[in-house]
N, CA, C and O atoms as a GROMACS GRO file, in nm:
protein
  468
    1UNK      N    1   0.084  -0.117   0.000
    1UNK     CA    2   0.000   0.000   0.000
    1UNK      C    3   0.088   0.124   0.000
    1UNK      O    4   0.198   0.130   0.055
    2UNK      N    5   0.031   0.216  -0.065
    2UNK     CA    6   0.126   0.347  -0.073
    2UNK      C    7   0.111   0.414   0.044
    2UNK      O    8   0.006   0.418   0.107
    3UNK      N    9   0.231   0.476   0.081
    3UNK     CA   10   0.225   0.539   0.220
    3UNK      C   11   0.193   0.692   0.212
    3UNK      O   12   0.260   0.785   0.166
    4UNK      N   13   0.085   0.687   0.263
    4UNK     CA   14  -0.021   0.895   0.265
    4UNK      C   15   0.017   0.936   0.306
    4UNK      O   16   0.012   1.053   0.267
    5UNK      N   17   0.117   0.912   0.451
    5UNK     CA   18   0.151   1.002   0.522
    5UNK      C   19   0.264   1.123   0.485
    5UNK      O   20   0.261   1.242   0.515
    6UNK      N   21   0.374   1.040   0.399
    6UNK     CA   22   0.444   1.104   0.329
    6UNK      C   23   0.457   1.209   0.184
    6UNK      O   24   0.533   1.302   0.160
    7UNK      N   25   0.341   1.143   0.099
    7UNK     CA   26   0.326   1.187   0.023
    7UNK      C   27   0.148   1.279  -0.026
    7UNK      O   28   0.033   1.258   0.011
    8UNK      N   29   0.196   1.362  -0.104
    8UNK     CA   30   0.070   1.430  -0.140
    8UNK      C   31  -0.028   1.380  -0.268
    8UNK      O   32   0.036   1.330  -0.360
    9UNK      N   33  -0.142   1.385  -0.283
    9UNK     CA   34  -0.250   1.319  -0.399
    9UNK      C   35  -0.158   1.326  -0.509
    9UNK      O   36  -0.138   1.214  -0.557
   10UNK      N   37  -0.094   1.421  -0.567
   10UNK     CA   38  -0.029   1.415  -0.710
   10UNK      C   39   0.124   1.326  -0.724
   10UNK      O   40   0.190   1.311  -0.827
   11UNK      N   41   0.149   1.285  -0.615
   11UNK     CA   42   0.314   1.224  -0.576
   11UNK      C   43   0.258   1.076  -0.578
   11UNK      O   44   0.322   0.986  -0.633
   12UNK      N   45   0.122   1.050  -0.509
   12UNK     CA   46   0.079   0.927  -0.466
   12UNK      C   47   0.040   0.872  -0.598
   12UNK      O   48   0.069   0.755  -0.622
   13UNK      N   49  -0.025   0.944  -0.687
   13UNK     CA   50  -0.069   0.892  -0.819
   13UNK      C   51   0.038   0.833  -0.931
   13UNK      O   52   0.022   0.739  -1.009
   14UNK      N   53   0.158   0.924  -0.911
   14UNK     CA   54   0.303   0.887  -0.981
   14UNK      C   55   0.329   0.752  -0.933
   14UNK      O   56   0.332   0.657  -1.012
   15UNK      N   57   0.354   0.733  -0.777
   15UNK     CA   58   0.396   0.606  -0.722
   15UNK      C   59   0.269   0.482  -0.779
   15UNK      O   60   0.306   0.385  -0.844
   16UNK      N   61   0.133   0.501  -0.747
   16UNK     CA   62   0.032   0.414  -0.804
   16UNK      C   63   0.049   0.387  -0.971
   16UNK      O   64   0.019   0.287  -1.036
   17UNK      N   65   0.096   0.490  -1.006
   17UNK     CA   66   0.100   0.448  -1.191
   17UNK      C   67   0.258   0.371  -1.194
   17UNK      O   68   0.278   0.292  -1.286
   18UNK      N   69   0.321   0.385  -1.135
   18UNK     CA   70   0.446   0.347  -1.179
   18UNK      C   71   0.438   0.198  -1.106
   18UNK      O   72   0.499   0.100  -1.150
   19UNK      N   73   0.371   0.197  -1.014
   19UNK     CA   74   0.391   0.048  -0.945
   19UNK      C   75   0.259  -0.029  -1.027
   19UNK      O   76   0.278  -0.150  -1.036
   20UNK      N   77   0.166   0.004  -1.071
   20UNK     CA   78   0.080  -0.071  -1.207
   20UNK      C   79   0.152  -0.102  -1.283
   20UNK      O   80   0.175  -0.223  -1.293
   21UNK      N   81   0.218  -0.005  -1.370
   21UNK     CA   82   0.292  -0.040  -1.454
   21UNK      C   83   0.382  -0.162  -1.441
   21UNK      O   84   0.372  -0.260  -1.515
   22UNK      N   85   0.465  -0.150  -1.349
   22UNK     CA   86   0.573  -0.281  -1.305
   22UNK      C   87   0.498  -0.424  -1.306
   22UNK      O   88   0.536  -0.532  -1.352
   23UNK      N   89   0.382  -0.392  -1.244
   23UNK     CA   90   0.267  -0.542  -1.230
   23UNK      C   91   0.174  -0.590  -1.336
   23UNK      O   92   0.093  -0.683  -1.334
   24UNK      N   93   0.203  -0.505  -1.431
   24UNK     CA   94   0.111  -0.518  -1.522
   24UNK      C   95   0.204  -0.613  -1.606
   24UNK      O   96   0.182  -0.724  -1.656
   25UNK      N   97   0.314  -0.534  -1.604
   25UNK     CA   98   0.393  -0.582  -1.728
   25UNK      C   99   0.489  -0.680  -1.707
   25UNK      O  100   0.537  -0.743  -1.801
   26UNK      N  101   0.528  -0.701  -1.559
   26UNK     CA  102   0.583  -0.815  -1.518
   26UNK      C  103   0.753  -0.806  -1.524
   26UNK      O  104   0.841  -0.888  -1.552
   27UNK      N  105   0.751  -0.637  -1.475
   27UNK     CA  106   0.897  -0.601  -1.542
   27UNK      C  107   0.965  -0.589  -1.376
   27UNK      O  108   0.902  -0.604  -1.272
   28UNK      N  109   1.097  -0.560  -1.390
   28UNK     CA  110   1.148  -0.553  -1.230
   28UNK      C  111   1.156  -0.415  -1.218
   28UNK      O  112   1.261  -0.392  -1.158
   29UNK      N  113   1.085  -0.287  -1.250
   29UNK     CA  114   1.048  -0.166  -1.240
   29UNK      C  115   0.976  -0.105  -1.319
   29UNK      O  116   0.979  -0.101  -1.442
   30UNK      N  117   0.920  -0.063  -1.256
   30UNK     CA  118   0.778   0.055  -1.286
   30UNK      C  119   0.829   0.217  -1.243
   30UNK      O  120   0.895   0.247  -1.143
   31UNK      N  121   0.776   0.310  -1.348
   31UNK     CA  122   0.832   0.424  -1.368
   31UNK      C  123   0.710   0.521  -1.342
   31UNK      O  124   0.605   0.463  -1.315
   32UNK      N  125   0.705   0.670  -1.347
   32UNK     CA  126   0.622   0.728  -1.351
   32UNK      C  127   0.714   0.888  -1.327
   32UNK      O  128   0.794   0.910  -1.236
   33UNK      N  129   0.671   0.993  -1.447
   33UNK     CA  130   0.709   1.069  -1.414
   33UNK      C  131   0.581   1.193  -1.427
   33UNK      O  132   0.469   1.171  -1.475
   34UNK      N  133   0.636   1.347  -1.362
   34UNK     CA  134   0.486   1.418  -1.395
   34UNK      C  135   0.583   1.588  -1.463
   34UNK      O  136   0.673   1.659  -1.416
   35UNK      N  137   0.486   1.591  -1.613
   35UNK     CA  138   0.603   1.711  -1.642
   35UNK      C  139   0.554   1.852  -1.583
   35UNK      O  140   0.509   1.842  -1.469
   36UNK      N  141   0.553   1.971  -1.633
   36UNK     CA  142   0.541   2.077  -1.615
   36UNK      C  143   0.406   2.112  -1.616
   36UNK      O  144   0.357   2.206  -1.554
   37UNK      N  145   0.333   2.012  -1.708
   37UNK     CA  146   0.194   2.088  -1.738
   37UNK      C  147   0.076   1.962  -1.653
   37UNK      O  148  -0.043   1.941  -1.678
   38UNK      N  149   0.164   1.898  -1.553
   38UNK     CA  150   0.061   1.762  -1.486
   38UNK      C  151   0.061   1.680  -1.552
   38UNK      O  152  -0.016   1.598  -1.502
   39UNK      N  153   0.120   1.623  -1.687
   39UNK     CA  154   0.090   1.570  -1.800
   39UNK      C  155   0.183   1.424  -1.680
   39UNK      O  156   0.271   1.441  -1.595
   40UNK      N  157   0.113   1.292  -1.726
   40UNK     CA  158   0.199   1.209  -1.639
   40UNK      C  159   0.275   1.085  -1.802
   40UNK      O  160   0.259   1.084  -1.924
   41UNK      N  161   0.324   1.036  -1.741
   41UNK     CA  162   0.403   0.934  -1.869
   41UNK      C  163   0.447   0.771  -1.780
   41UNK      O  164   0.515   0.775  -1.677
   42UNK      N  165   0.415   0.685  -1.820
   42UNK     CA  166   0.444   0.556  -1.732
   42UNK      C  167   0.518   0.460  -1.797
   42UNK      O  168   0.471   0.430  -1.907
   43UNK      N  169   0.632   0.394  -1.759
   43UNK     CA  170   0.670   0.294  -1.818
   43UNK      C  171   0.723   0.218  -1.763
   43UNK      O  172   0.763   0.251  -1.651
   44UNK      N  173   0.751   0.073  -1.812
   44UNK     CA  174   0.854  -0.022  -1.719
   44UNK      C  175   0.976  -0.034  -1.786
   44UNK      O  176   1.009   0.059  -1.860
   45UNK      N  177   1.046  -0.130  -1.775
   45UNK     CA  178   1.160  -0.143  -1.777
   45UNK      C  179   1.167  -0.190  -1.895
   45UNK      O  180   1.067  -0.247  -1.940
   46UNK      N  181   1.305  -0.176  -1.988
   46UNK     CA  182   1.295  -0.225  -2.131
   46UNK      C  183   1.428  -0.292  -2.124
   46UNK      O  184   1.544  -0.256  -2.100
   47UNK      N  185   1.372  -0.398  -2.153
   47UNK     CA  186   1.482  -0.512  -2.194
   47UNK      C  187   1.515  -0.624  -2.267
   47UNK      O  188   1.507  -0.743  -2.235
   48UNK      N  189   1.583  -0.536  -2.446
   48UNK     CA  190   1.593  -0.597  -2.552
   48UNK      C  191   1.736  -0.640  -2.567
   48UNK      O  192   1.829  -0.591  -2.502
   49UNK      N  193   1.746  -0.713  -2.637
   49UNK     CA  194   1.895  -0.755  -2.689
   49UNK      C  195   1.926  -0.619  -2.711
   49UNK      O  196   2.009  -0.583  -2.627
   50UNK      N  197   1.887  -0.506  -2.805
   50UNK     CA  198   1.985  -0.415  -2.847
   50UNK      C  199   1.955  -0.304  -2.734
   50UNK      O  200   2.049  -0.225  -2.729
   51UNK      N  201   1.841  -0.270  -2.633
   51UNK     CA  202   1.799  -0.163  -2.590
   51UNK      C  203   1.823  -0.192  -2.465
   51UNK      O  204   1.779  -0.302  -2.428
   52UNK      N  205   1.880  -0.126  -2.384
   52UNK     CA  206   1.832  -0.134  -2.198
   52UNK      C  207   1.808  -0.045  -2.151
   52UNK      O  208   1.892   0.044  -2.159
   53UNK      N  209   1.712  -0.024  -2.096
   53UNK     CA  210   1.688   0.123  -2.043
   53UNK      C  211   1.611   0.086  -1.880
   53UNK      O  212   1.561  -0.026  -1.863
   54UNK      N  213   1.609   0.167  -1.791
   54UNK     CA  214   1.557   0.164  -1.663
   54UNK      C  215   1.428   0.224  -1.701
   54UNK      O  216   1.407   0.308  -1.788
   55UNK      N  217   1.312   0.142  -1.588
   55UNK     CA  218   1.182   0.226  -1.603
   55UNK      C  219   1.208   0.357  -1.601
   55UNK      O  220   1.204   0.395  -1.718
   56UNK      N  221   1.237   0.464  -1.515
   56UNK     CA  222   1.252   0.579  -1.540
   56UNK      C  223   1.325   0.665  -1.633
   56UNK      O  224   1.313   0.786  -1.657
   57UNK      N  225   1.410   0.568  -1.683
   57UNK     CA  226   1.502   0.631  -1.812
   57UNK      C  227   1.425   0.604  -1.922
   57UNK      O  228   1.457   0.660  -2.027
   58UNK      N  229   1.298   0.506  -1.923
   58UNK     CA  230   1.214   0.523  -2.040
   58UNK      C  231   1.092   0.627  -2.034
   58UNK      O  232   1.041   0.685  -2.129
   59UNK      N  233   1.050   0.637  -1.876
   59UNK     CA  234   0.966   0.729  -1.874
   59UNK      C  235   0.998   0.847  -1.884
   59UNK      O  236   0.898   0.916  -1.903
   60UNK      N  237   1.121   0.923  -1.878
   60UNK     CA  238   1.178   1.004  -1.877
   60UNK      C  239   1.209   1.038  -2.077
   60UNK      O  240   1.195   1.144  -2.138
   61UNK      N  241   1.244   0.932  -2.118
   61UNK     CA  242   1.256   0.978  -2.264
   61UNK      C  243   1.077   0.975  -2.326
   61UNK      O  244   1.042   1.052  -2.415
   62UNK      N  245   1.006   0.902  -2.277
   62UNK     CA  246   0.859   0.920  -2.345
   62UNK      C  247   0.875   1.072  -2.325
   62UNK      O  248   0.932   1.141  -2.410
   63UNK      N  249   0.825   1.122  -2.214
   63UNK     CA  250   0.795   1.305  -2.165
   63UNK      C  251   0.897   1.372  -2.233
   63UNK      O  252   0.879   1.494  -2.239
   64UNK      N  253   1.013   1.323  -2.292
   64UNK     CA  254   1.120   1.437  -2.361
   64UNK      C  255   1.034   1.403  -2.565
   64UNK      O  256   1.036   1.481  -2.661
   65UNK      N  257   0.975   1.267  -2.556
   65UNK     CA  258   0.912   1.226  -2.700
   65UNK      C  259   0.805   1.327  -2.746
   65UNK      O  260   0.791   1.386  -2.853
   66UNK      N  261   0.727   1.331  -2.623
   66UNK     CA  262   0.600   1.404  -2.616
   66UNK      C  263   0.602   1.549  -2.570
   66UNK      O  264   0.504   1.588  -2.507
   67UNK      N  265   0.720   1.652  -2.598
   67UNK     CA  266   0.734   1.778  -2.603
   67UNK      C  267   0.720   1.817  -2.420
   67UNK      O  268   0.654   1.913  -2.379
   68UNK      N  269   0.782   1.739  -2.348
   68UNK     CA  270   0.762   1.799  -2.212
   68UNK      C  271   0.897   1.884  -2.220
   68UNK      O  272   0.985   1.868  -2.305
   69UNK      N  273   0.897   2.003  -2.089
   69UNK     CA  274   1.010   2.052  -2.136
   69UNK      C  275   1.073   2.050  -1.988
   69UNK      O  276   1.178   2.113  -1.977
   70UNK      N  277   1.042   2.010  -1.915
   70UNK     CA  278   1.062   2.016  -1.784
   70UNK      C  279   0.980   1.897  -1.683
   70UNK      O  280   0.884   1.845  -1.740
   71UNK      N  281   1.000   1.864  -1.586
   71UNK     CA  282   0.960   1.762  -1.490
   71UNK      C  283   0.923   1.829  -1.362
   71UNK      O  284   0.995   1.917  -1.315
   72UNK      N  285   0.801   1.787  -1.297
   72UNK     CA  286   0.780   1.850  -1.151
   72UNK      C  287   0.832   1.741  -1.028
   72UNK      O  288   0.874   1.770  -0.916
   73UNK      N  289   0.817   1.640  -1.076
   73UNK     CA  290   0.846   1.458  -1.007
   73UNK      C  291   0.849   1.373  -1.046
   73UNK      O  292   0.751   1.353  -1.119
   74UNK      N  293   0.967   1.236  -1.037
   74UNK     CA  294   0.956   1.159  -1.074
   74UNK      C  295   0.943   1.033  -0.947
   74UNK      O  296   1.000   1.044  -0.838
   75UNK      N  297   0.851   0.903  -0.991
   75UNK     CA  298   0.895   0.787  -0.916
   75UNK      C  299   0.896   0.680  -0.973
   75UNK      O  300   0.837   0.670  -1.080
   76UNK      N  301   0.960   0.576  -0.917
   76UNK     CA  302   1.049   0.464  -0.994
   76UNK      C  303   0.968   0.336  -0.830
   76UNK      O  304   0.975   0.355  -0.709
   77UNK      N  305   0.909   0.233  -0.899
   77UNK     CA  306   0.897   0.111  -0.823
   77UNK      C  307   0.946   0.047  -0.835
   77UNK      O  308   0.946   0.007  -0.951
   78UNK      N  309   1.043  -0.032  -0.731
   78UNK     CA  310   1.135  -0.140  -0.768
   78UNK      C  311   1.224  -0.165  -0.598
   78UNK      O  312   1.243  -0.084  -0.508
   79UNK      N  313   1.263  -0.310  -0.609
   79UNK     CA  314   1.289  -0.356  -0.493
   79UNK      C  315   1.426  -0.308  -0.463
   79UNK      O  316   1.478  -0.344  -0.357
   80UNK      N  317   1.480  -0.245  -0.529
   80UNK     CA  318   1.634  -0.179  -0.503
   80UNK      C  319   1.649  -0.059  -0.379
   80UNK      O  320   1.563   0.028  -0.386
   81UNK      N  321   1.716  -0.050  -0.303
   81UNK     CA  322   1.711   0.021  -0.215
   81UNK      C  323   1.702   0.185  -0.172
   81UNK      O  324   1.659   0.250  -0.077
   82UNK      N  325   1.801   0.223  -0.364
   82UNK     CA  326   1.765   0.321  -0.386
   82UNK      C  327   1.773   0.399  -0.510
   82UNK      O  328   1.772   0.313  -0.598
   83UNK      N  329   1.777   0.475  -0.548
   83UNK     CA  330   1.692   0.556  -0.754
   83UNK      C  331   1.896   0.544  -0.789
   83UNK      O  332   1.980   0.585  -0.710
   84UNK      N  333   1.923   0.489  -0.900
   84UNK     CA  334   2.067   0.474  -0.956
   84UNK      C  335   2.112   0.552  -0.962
   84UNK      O  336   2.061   0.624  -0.876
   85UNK      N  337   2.182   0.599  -1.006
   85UNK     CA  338   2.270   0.740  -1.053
   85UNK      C  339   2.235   0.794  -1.166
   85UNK      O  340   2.206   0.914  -1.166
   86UNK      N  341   2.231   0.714  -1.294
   86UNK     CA  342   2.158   0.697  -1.385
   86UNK      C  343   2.040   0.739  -1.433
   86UNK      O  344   2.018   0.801  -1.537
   87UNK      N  345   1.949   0.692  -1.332
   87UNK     CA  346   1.787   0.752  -1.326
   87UNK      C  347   1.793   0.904  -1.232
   87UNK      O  348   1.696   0.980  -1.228
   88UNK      N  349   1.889   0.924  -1.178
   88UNK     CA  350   1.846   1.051  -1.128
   88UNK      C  351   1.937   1.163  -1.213
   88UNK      O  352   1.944   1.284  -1.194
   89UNK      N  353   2.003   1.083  -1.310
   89UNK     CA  354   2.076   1.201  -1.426
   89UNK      C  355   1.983   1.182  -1.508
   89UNK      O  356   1.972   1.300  -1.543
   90UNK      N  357   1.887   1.114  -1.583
   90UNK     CA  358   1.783   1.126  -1.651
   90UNK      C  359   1.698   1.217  -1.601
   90UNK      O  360   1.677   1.308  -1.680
   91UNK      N  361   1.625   1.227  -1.472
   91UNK     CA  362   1.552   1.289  -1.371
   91UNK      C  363   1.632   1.480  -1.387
   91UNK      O  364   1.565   1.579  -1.418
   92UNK      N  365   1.701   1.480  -1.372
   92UNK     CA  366   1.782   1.575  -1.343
   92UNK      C  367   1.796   1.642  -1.506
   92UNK      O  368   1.760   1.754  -1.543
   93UNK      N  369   1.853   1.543  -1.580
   93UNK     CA  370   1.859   1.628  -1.754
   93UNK      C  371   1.775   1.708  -1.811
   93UNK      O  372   1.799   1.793  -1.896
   94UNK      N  373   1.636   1.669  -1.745
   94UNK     CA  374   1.465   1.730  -1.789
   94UNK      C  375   1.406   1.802  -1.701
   94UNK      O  376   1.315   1.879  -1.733
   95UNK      N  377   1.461   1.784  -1.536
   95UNK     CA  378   1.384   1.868  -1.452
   95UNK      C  379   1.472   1.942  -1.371
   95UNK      O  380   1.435   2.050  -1.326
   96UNK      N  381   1.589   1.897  -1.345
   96UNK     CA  382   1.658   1.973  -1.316
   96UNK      C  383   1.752   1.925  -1.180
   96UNK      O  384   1.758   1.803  -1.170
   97UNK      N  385   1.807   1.982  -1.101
   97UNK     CA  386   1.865   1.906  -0.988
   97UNK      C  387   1.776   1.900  -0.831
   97UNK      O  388   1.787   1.812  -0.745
   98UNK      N  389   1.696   2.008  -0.828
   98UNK     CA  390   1.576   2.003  -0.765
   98UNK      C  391   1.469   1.897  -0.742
   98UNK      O  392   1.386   1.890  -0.652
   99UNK      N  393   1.487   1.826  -0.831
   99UNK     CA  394   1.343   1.758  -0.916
   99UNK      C  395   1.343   1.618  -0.805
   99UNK      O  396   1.431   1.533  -0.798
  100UNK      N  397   1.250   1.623  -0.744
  100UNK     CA  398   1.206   1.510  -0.643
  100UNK      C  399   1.201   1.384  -0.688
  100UNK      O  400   1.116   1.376  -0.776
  101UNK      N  401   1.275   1.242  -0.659
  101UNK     CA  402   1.264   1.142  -0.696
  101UNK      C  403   1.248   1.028  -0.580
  101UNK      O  404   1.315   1.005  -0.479
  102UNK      N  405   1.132   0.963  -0.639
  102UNK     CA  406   1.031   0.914  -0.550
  102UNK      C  407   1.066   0.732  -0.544
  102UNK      O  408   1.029   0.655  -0.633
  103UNK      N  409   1.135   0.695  -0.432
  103UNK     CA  410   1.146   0.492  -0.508
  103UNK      C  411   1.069   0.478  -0.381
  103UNK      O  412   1.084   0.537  -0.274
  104UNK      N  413   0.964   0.367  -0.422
  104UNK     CA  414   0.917   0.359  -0.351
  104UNK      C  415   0.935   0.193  -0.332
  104UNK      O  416   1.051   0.166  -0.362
  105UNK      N  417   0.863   0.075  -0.293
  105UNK     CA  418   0.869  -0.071  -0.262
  105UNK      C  419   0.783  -0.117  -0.391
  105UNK      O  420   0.721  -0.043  -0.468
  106UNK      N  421   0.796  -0.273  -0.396
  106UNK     CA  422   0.669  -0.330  -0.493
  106UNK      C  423   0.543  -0.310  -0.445
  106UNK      O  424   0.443  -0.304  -0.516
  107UNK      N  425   0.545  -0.297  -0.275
  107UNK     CA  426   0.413  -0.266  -0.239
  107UNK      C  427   0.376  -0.145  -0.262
  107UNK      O  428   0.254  -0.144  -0.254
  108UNK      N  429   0.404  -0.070  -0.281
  108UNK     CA  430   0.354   0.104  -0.294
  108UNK      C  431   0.460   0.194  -0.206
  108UNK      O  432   0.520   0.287  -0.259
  109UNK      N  433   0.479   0.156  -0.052
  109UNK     CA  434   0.523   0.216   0.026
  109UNK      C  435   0.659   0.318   0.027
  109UNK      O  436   0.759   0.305   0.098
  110UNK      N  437   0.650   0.351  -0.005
  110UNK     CA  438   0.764   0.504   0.006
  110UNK      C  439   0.900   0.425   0.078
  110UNK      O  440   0.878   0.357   0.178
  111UNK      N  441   1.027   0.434   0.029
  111UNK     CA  442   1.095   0.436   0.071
  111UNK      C  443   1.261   0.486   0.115
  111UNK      O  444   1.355   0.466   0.192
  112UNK      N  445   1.203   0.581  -0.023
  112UNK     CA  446   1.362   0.698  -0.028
  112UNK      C  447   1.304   0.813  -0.078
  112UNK      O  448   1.230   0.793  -0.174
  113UNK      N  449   1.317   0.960  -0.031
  113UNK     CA  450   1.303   1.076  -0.147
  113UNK      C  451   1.412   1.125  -0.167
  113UNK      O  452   1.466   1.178  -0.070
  114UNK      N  453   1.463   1.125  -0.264
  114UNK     CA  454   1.547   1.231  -0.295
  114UNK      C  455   1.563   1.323  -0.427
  114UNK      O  456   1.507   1.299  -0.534
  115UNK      N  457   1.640   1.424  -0.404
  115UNK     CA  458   1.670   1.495  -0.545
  115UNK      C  459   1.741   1.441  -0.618
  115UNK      O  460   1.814   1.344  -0.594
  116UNK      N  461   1.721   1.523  -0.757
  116UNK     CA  462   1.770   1.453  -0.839
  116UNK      C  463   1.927   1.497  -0.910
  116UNK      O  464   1.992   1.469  -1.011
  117UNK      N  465   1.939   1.579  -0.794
  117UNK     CA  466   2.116   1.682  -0.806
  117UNK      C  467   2.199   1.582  -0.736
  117UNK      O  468   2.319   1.602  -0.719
   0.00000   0.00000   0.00000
């Protein structure tokens, strides 16, 4: 279950889309980012012979596909302890070093915030 206490209705919806995503698709992360205009973008993890990308490094290039020009938050579901280096230079390339990044558990529950500087 996602944890309310920490987070606000628009943070909680990122974590709920990004942890669907992961369960839907049966991937080992679920993504979710929200750009400038509320616009949200979801993805899991991509993993082709030629392509690898982290859920959030794909959700992060959808919102750069779809003319976002900036990021308000991102969150990433996945059992890792905490957002890569990687995903928070993706996070950071589009929103900036400010830009809140949200990992939360497979269950929903919040378990790191940090920026993305």
């Amino acid at each position: 279950m996602t944890d309310t206490i920490d987070l606000d209705a628009e943070d909680r919806k990122i974590v709920t889309l990004a942890r669907s995503a992961r369960a839907r698709n049966g991937v080992p992360e679920g993504a979710a980012v929200r750009d400038e205009t509320g616009r949200t973008y979801v993805a899991g993890t991509v993993a082709l012979e030629s392509l690898k990308l982290s859920a959030l490094q794909t959700a992060v290039a959808m919102a750069v596909a779809s003319g976002a020009t900036s990021l308000e938050a991102a969150a990433v579901v996945s059992a890792a302890g905490t957002p890569s280096d990687d995903d928070r230079a993706a996070v950071r390339d589009l929103g900036g070093p400010d830009t809140p990044v949200l990992l939360a558990g497979p269950d929903g529950t919040l378990r790191v915030r940090v920026t993305a500087g």
